[in-house]
Backbone as a chain_set.jsonl record, in Angstrom:
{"seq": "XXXXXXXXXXXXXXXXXXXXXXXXXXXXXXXXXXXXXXXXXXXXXXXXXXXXXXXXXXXXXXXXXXXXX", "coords": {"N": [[-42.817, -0.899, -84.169], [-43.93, -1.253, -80.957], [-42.426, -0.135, -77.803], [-40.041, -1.654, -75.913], [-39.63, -3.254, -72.785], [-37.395, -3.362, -71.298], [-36.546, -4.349, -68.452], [-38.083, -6.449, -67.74], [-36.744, -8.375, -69.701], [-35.327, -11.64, -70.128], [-31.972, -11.406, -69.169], [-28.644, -12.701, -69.387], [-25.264, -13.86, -68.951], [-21.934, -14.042, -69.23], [-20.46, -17.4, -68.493], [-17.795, -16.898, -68.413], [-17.031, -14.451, -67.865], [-15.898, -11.574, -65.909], [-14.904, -10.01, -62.281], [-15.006, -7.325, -62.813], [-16.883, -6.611, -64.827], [-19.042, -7.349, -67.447], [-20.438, -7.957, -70.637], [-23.991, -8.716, -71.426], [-26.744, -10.266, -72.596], [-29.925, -10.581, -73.694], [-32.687, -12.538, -75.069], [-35.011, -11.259, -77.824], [-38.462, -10.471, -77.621], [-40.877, -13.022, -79.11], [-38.758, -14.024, -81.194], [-37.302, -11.549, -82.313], [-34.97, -10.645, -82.435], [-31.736, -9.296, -80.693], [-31.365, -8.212, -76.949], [-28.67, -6.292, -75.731], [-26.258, -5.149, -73.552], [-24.163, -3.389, -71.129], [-22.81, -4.85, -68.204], [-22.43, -3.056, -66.01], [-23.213, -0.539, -66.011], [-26.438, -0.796, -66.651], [-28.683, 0.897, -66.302], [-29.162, 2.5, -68.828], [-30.235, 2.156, -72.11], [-30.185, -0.78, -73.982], [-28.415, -2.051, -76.5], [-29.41, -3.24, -79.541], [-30.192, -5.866, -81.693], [-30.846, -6.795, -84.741], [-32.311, -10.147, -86.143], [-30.605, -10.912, -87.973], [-28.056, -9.883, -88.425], [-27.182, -10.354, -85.321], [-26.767, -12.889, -85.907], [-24.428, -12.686, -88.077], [-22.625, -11.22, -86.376], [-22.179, -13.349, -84.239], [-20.819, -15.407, -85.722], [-18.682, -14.221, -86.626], [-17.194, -13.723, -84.616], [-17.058, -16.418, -84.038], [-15.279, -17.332, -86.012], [-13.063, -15.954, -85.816], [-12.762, -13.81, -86.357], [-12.2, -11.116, -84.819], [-10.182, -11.257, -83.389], [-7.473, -9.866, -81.634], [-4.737, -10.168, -82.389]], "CA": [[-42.595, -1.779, -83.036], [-44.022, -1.035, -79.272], [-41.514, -0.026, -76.806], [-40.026, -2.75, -75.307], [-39.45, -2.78, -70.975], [-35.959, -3.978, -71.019], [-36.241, -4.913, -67.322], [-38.957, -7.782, -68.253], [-36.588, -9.658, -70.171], [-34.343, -12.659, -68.9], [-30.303, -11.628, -69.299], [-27.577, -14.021, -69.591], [-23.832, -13.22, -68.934], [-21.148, -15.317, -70.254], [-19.527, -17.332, -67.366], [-16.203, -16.106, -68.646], [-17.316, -12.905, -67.229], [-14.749, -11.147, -64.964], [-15.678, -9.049, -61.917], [-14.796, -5.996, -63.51], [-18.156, -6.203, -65.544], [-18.987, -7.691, -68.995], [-22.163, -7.465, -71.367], [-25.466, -9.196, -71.318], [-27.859, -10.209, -73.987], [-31.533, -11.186, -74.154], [-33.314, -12.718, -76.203], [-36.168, -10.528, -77.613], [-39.831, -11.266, -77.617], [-41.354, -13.262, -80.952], [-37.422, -14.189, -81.557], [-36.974, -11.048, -83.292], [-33.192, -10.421, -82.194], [-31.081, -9.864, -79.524], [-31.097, -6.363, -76.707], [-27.236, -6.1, -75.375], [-26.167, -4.581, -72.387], [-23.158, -3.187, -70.128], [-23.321, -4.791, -67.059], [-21.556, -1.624, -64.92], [-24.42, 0.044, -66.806], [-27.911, -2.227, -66.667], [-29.874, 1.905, -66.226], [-28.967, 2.647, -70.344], [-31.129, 1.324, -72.903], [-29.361, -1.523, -74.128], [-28.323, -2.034, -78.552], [-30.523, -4.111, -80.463], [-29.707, -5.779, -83.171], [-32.033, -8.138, -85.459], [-31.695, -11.948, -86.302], [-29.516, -11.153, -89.515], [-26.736, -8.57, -87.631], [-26.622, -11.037, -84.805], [-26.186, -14.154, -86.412], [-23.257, -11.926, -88.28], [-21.769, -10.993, -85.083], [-21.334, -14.396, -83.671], [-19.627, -15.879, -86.894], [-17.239, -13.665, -86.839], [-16.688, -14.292, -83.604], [-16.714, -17.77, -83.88], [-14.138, -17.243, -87.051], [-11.791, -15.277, -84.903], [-12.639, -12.078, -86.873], [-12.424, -9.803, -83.906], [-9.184, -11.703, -82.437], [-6.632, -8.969, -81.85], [-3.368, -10.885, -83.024]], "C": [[-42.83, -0.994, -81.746], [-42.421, -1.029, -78.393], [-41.668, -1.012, -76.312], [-39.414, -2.34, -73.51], [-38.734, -3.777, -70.801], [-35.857, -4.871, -69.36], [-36.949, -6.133, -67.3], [-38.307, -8.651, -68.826], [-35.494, -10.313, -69.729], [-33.067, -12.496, -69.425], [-29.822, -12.665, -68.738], [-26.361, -13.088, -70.006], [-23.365, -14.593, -69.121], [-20.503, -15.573, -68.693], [-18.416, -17.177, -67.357], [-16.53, -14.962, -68.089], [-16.39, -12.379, -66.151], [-15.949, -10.348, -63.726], [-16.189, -7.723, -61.853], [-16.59, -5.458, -64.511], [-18.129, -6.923, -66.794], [-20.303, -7.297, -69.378], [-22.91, -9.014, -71.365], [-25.666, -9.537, -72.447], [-29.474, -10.756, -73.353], [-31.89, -11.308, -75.569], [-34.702, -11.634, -76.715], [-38.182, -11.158, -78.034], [-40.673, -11.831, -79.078], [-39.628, -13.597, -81.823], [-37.01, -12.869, -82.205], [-35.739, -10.206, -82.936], [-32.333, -10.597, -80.662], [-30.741, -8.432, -79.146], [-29.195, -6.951, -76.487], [-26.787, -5.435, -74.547], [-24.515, -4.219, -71.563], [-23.766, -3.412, -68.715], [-22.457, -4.158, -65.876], [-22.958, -0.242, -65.31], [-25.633, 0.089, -67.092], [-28.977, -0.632, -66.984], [-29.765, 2.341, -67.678], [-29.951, 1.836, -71.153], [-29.979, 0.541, -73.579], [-29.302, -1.289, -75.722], [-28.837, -3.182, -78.524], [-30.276, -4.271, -81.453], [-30.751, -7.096, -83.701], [-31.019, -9.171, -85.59], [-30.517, -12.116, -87.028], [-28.031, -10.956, -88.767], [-26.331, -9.928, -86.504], [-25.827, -12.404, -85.025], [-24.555, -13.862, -87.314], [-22.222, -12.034, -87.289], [-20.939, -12.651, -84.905], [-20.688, -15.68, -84.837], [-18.984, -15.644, -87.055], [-16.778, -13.83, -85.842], [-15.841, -15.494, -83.673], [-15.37, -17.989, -84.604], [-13.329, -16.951, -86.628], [-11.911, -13.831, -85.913], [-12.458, -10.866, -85.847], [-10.978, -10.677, -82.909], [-8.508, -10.083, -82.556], [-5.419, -9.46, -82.513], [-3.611, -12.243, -83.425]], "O": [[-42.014, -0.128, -81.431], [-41.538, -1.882, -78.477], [-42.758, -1.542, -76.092], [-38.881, -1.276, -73.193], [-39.077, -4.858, -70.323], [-35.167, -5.879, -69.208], [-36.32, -7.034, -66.744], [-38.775, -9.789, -68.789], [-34.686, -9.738, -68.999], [-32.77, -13.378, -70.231], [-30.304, -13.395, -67.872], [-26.267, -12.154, -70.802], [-23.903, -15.699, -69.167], [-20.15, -14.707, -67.893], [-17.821, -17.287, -66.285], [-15.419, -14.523, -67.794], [-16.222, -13.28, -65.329], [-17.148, -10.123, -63.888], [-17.131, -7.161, -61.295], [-17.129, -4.368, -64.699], [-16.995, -7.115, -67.232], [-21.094, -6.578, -68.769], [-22.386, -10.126, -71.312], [-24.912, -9.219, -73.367], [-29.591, -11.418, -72.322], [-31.659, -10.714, -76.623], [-35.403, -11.247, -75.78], [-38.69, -12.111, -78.625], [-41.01, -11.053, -79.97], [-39.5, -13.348, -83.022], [-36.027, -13.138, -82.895], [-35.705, -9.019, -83.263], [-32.279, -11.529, -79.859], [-30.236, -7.584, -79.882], [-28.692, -7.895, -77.097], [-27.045, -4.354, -75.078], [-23.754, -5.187, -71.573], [-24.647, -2.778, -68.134], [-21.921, -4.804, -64.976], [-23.303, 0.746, -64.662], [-26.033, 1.007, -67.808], [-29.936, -0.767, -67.744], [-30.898, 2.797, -67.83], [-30.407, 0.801, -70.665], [-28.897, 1.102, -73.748], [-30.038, -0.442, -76.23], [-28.745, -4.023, -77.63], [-30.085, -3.385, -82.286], [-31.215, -8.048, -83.074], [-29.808, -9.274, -85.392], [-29.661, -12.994, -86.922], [-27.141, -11.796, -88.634], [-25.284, -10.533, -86.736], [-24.771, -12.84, -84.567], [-23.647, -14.687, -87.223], [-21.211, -12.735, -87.325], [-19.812, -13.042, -85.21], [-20.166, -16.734, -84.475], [-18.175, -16.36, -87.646], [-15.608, -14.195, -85.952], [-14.637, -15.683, -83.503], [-14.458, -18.636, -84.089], [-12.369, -17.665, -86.919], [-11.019, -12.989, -86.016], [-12.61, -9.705, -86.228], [-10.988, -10.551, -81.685], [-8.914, -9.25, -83.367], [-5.21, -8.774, -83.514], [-2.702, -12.914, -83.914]]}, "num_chains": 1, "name": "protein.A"}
């Protein structure tokens, strides 16, 4: 896979977002996942995770797997 130029692609913050900072995502080019980002942070190369891992992520989410109590 070609290096991708993180600043080219269109982030999206959650409007729950505080002003303290939260994280980002993009979509990546050809659907093939999703970068991730600290936004206090935007100069870092962001984590990348494919279609499978993400779609993971936000199920467990959705499940409450990552609640604290």
């Amino acid at each position: 896979m070609e290096k991708l130029e993180f600043s080219s692609l269109r982030w999206f913050k959650s409007s729950a977002s505080g002003a303290n900072g939260c994280v980002e995502i993009a979509h990546l080019p050809g659907g093939n996942g999703v970068a991730l980002r600290d936004t206090k942070d935007r100069g870092k190369d962001p984590h990348i995770f494919d279609r499978d891992k993400w779609r993971a992520f936000v199920a467990g989410a959705k499940n409450g797997e990552f609640d604290l109590a």
